[in-house]
FIKOLZA-1660 file (N, C-alpha, C; in steps of 0.1 Angstrom, whole numbers, plus 5000, padded with zeros to 4 digits):
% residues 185
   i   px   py   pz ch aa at
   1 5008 4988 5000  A  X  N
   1 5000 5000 5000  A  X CA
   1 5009 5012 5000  A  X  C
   2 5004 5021 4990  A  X  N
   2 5013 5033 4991  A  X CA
   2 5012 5043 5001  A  X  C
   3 5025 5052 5009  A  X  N
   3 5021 5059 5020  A  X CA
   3 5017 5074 5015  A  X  C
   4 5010 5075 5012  A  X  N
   4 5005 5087 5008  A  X CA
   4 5017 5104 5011  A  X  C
   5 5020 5105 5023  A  X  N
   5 5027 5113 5025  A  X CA
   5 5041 5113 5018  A  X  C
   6 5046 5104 5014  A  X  N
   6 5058 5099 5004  A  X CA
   6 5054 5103 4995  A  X  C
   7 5045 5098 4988  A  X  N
   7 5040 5101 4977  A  X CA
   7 5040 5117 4972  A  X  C
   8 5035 5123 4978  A  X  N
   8 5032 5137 4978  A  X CA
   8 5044 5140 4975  A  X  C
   9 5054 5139 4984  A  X  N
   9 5071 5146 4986  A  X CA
   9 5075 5140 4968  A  X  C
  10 5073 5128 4966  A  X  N
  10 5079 5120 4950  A  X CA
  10 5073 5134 4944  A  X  C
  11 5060 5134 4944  A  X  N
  11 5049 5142 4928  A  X CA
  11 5056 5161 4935  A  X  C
  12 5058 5164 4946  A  X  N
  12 5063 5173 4948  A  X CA
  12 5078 5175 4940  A  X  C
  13 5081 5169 4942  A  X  N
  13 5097 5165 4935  A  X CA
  13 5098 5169 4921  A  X  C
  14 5091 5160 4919  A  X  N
  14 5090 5157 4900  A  X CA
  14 5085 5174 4897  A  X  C
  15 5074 5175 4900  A  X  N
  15 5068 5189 4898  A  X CA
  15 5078 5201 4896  A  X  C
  16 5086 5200 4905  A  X  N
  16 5095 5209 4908  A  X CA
  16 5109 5213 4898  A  X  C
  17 5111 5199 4896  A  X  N
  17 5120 5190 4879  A  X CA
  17 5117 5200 4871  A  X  C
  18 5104 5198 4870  A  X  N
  18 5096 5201 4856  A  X CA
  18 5096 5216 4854  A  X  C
  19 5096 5219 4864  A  X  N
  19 5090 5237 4863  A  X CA
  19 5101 5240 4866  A  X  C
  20 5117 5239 4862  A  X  N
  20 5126 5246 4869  A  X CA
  20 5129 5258 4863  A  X  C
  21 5131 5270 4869  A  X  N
  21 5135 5283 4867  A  X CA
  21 5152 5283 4871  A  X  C
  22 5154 5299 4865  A  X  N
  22 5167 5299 4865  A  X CA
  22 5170 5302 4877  A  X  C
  23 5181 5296 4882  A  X  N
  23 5190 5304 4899  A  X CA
  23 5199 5303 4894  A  X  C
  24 5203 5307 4910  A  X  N
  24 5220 5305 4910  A  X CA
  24 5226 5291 4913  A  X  C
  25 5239 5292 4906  A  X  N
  25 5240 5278 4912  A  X CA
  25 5240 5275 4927  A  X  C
  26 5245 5283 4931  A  X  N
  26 5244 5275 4948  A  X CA
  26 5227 5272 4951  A  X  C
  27 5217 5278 4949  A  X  N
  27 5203 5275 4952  A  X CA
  27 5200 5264 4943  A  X  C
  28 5207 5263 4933  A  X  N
  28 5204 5250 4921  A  X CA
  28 5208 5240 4934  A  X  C
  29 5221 5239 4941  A  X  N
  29 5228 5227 4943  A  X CA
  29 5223 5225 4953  A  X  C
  30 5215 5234 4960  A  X  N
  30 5205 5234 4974  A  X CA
  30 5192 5223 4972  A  X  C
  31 5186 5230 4961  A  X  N
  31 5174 5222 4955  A  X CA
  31 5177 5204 4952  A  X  C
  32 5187 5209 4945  A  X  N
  32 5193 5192 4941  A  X CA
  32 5192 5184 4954  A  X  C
  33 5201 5189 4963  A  X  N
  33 5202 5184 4977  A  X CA
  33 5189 5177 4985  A  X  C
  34 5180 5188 4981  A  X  N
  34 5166 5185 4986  A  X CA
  34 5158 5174 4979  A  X  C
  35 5159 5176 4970  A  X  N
  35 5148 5160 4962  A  X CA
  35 5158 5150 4967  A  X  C
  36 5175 5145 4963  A  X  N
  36 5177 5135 4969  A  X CA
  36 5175 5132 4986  A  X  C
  37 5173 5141 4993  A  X  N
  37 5171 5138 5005  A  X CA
  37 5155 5134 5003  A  X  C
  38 5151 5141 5000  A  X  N
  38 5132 5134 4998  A  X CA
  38 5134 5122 4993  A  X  C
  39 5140 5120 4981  A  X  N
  39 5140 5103 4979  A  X CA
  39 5149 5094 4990  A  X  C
  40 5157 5098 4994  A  X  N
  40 5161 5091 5003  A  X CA
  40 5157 5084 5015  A  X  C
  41 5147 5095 5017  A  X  N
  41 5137 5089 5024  A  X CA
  41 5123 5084 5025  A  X  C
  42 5121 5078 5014  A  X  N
  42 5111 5071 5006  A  X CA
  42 5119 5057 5006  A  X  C
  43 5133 5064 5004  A  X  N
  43 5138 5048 5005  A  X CA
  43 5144 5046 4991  A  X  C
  44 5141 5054 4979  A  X  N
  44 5148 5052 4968  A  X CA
  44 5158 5061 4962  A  X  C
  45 5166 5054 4958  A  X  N
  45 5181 5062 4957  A  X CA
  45 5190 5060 4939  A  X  C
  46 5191 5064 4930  A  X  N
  46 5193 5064 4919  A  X CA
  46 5207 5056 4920  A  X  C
  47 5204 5045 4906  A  X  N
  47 5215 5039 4901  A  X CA
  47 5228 5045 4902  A  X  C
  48 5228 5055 4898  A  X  N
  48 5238 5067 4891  A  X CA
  48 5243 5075 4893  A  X  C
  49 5255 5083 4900  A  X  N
  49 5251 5097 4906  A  X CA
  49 5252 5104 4889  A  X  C
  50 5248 5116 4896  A  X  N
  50 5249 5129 4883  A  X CA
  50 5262 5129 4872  A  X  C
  51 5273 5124 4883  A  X  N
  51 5286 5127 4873  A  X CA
  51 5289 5123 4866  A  X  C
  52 5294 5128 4850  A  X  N
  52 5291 5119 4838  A  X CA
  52 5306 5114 4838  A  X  C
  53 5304 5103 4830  A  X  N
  53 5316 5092 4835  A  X CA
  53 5318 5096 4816  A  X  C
  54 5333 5099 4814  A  X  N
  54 5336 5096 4799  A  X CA
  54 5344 5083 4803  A  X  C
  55 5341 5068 4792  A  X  N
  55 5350 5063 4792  A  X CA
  55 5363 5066 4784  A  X  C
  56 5372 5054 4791  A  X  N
  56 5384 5056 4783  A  X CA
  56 5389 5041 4780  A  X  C
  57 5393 5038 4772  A  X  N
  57 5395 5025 4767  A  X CA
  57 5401 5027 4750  A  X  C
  58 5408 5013 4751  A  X  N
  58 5414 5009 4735  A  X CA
  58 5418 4994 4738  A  X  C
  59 5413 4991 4723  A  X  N
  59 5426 4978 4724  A  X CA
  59 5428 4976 4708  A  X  C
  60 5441 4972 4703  A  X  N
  60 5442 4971 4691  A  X CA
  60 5456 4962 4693  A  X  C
  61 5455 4953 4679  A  X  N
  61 5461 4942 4680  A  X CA
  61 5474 4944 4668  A  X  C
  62 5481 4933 4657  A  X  N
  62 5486 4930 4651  A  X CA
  62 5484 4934 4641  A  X  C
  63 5490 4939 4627  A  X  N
  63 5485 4934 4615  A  X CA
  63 5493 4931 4612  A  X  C
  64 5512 4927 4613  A  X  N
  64 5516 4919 4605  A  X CA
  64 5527 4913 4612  A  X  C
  65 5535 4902 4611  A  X  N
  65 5543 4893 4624  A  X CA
  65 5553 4902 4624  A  X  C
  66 5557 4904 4634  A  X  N
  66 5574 4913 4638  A  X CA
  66 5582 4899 4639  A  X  C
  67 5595 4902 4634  A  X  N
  67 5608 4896 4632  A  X CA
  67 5621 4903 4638  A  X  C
  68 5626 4895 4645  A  X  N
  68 5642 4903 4647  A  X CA
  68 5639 4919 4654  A  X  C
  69 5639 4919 4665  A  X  N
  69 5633 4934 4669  A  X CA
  69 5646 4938 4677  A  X  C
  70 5650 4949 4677  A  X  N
  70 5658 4945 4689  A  X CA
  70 5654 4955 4702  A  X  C
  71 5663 4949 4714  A  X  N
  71 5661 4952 4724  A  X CA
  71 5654 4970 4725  A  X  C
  72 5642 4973 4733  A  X  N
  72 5641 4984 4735  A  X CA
  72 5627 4989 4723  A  X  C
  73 5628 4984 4714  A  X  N
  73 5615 4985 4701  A  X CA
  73 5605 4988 4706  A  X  C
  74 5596 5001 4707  A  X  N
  74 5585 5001 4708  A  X CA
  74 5573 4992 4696  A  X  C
  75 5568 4983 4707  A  X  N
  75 5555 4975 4696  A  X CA
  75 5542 4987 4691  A  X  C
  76 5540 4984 4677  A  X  N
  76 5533 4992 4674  A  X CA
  76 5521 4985 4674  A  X  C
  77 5508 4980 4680  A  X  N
  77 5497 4978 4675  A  X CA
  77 5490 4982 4663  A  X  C
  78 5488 4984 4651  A  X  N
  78 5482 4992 4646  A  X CA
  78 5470 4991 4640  A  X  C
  79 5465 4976 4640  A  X  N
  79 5453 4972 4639  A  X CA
  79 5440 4976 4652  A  X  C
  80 5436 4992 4650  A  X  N
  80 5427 4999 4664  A  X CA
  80 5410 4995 4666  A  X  C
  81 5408 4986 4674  A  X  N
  81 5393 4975 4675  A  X CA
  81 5382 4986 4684  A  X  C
  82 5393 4992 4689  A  X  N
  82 5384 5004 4699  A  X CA
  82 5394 5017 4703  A  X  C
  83 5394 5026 4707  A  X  N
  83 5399 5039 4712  A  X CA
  83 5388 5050 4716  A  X  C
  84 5384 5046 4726  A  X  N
  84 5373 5055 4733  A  X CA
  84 5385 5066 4742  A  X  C
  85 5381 5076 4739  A  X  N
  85 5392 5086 4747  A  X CA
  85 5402 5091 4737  A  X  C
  86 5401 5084 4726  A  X  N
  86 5415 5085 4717  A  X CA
  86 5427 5093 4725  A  X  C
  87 5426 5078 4733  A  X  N
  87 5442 5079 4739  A  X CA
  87 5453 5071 4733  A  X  C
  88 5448 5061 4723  A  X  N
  88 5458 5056 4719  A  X CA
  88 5461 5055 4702  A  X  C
  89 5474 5059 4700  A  X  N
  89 5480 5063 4688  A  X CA
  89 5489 5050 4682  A  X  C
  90 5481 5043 4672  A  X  N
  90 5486 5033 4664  A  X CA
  90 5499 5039 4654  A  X  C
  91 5501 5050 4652  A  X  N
  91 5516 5052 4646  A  X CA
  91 5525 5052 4653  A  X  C
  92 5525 5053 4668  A  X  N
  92 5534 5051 4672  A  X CA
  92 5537 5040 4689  A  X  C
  93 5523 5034 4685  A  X  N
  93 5521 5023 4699  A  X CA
  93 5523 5030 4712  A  X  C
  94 5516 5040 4712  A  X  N
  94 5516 5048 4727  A  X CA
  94 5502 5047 4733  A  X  C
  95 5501 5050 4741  A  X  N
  95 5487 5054 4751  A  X CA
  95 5491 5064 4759  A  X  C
  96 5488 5077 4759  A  X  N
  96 5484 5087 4764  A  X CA
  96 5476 5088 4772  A  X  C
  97 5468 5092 4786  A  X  N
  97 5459 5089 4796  A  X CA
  97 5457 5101 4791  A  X  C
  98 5441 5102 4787  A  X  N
  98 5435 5117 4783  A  X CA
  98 5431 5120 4799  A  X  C
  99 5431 5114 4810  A  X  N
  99 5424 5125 4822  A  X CA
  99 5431 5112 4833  A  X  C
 100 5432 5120 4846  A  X  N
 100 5439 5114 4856  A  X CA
 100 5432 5101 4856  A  X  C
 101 5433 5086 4867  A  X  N
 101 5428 5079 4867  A  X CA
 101 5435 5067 4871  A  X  C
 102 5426 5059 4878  A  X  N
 102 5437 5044 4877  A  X CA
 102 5430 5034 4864  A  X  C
 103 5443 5032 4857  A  X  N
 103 5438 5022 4844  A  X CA
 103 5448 5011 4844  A  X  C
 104 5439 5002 4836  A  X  N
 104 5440 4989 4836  A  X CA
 104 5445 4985 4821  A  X  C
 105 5461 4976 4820  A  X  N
 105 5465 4971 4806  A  X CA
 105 5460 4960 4807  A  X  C
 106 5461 4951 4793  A  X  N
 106 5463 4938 4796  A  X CA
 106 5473 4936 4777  A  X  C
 107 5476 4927 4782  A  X  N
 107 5484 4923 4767  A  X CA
 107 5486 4907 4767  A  X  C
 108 5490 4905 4754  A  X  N
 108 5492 4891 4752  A  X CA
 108 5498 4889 4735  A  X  C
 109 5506 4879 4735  A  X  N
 109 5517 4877 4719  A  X CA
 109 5520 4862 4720  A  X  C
 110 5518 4858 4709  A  X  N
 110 5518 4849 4706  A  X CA
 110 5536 4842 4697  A  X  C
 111 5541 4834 4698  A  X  N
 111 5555 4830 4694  A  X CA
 111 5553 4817 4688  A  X  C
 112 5564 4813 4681  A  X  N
 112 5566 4800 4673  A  X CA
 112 5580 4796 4678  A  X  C
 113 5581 4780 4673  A  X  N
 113 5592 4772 4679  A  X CA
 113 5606 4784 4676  A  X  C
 114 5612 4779 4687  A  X  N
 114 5625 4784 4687  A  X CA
 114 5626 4802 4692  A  X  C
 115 5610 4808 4690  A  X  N
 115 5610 4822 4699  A  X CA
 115 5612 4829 4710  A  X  C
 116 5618 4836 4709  A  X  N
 116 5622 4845 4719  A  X CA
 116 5617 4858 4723  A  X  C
 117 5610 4861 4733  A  X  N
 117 5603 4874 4732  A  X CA
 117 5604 4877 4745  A  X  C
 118 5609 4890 4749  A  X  N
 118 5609 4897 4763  A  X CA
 118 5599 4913 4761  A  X  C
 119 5588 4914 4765  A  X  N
 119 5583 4925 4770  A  X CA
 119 5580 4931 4779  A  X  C
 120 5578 4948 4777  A  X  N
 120 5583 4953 4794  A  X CA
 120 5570 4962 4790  A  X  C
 121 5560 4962 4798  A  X  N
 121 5553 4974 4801  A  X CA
 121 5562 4989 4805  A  X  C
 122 5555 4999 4801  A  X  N
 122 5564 5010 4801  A  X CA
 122 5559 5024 4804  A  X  C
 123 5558 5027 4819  A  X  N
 123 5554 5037 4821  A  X CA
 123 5564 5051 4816  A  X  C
 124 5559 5061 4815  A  X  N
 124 5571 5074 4812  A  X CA
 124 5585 5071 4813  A  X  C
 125 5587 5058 4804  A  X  N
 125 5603 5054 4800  A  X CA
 125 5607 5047 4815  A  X  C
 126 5600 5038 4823  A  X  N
 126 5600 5033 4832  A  X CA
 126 5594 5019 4834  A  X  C
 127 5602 5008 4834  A  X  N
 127 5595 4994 4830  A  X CA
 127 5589 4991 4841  A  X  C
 128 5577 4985 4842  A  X  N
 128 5569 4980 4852  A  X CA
 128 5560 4968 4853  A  X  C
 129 5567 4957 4843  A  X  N
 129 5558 4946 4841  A  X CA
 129 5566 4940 4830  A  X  C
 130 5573 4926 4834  A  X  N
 130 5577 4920 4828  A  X CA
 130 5568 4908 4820  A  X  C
 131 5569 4906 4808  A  X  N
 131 5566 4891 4802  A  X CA
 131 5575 4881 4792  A  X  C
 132 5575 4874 4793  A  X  N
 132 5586 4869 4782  A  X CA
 132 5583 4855 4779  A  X  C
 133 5588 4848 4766  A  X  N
 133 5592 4838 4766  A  X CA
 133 5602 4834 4760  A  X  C
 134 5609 4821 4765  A  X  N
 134 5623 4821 4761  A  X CA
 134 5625 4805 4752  A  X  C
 135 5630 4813 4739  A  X  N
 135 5633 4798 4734  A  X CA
 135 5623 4791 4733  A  X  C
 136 5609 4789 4731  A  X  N
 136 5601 4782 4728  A  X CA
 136 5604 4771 4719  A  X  C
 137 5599 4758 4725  A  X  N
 137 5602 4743 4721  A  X CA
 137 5587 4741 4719  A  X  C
 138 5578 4744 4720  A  X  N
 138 5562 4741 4712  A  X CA
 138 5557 4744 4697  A  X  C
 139 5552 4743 4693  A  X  N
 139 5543 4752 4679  A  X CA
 139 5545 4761 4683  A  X  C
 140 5533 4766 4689  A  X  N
 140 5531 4778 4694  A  X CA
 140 5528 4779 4707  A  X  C
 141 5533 4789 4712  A  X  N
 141 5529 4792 4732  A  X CA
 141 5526 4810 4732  A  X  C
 142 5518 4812 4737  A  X  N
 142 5511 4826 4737  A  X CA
 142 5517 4830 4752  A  X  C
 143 5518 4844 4752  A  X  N
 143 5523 4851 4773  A  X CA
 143 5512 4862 4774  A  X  C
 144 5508 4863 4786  A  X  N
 144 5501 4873 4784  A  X CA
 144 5510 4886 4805  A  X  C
 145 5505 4897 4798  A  X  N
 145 5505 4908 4810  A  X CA
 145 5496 4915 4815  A  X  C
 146 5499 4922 4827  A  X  N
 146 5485 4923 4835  A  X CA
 146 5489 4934 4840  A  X  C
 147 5487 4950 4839  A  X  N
 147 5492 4962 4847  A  X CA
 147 5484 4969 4854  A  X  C
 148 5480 4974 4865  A  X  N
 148 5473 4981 4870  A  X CA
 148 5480 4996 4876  A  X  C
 149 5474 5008 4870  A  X  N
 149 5482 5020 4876  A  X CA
 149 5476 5035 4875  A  X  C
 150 5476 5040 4885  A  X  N
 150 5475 5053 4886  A  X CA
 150 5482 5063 4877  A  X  C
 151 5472 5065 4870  A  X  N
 151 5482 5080 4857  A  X CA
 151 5478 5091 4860  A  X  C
 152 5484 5100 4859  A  X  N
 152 5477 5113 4853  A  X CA
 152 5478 5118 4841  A  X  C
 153 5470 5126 4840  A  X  N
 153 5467 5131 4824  A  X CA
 153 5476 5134 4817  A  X  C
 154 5483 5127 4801  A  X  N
 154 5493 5130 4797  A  X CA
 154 5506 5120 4802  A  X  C
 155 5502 5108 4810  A  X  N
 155 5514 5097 4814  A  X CA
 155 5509 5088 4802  A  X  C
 156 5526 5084 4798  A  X  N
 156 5524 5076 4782  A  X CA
 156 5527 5061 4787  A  X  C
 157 5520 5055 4782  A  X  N
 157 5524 5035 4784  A  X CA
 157 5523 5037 4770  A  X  C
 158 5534 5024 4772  A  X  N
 158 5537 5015 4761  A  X CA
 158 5543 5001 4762  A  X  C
 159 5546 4991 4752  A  X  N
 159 5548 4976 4752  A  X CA
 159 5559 4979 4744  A  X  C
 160 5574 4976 4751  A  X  N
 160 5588 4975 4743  A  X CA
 160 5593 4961 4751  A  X  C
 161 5603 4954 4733  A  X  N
 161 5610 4947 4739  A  X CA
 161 5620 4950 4749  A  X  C
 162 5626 4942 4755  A  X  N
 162 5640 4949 4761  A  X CA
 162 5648 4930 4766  A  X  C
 163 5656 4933 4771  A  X  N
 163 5665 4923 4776  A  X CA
 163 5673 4914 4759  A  X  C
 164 5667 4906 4751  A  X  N
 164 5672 4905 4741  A  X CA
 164 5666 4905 4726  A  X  C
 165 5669 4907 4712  A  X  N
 165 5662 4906 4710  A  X CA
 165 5650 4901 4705  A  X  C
 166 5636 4900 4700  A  X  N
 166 5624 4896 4699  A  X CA
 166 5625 4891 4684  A  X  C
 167 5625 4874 4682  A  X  N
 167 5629 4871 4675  A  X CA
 167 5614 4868 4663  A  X  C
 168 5602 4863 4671  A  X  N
 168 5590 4864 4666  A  X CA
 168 5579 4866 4672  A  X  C
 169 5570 4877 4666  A  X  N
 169 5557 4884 4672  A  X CA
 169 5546 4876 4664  A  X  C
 170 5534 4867 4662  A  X  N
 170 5527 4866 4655  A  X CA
 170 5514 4875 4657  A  X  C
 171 5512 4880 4639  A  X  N
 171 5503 4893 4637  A  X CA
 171 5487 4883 4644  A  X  C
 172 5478 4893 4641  A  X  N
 172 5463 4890 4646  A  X CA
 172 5459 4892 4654  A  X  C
 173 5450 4886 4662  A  X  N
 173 5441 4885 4676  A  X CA
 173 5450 4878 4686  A  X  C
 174 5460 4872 4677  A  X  N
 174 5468 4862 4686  A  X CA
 174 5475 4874 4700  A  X  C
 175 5482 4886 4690  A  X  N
 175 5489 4894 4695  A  X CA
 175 5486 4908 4697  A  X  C
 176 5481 4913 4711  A  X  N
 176 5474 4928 4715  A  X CA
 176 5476 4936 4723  A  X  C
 177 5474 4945 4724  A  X  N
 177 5475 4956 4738  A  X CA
 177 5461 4966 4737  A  X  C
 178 5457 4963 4753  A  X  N
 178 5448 4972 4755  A  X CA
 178 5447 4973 4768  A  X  C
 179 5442 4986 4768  A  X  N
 179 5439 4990 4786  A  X CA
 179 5421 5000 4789  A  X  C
 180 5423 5001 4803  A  X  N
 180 5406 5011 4802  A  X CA
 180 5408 5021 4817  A  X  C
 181 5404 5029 4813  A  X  N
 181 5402 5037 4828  A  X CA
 181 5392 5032 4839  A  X  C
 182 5399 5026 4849  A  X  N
 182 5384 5020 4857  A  X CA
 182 5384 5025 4870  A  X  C
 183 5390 5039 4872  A  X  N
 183 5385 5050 4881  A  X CA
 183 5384 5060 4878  A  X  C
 184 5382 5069 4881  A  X  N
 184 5386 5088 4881  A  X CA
 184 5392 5088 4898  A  X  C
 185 5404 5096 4897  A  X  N
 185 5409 5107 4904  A  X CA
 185 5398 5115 4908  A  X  C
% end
């Protein structure tokens, strides 16, 4: 059964929505204050707050196998599947953090017999995440990496070999980099 006195406070609410005139913002931010406290105490409380979330995200993979790389090579992804934020630039395999944030890589490459591959995640020329495989004696054996980090706006990642060099990358889905903003500062 509906409590009538809630009720009123809801259709009071809404009414108020509807018919809004101009103020100032501080009396705007007053008003605002007020309907959620009225809902709040009805008991219902929005999914969502107000603040608009832009994402940020990319991932983009392979388009052709790398050979012989040597130590330090920035990997260029250049096949781009997503770039929400266009934070990330396939000419030159960087990712740029368009707004402060903690964001999330992930990557993964795939090798053939006898491969050798060392990759470093790379914050502002600063390695922070090793993966590698050495000498692969299978067909094929895939590595994958996992980064979690606080940027601010304008800190560059990137995927470089380093230690020796990267003797085969296979192109495709096999082989990718991507990350996403999964906070705000």
């Amino acid at each position: 059964m509906l409590n009538i006195p809630k009720l009123i406070i809801v259709c009071c609410a809404v009414l108020s929505l509807r018919c809004v005139q101009a103020t100032s913002p501080p009396q705007f931010l007053k008003d605002i204050n007020g309907y959620r406290s009225a809902c709040k105490s009805i008991g219902w409380e929005p999914k969502q707050n107000c603040a608009v979330y832009n994402v940020v995200a990319f991932h983009a993979n392979l388009n052709s196998h790398l050979n012989n790389l040597d130590p330090n090579t920035t990997i260029k992804f250049e096949n781009v599947q997503l770039n929400k934020g266009n934070g990330y630039d396939p000419n030159t395999g960087i990712f740029t953090a368009p707004e402060d944030g903690v964001y999330s890589f992930a990557w993964s490459f795939l090798s053939k017999v006898g491969g050798t591959v060392y990759l470093a995640a790379v914050i502002e020329n600063a390695d922070h995440a090793h993966t590698c495989i050495g000498n692969q004696q299978s067909s094929y054996i895939s590595a994958s990496g996992h980064l979690l980090y606080e940027l601010k706006e304008g800190n560059k990642v990137w995927l470089r070999t380093w230690h020796v060099p990267a003797t085969f990358i296979h192109s495709g889905y096999y082989s990718y980099f991507s990350g996403s903003k999964i906070n705000s500062l």
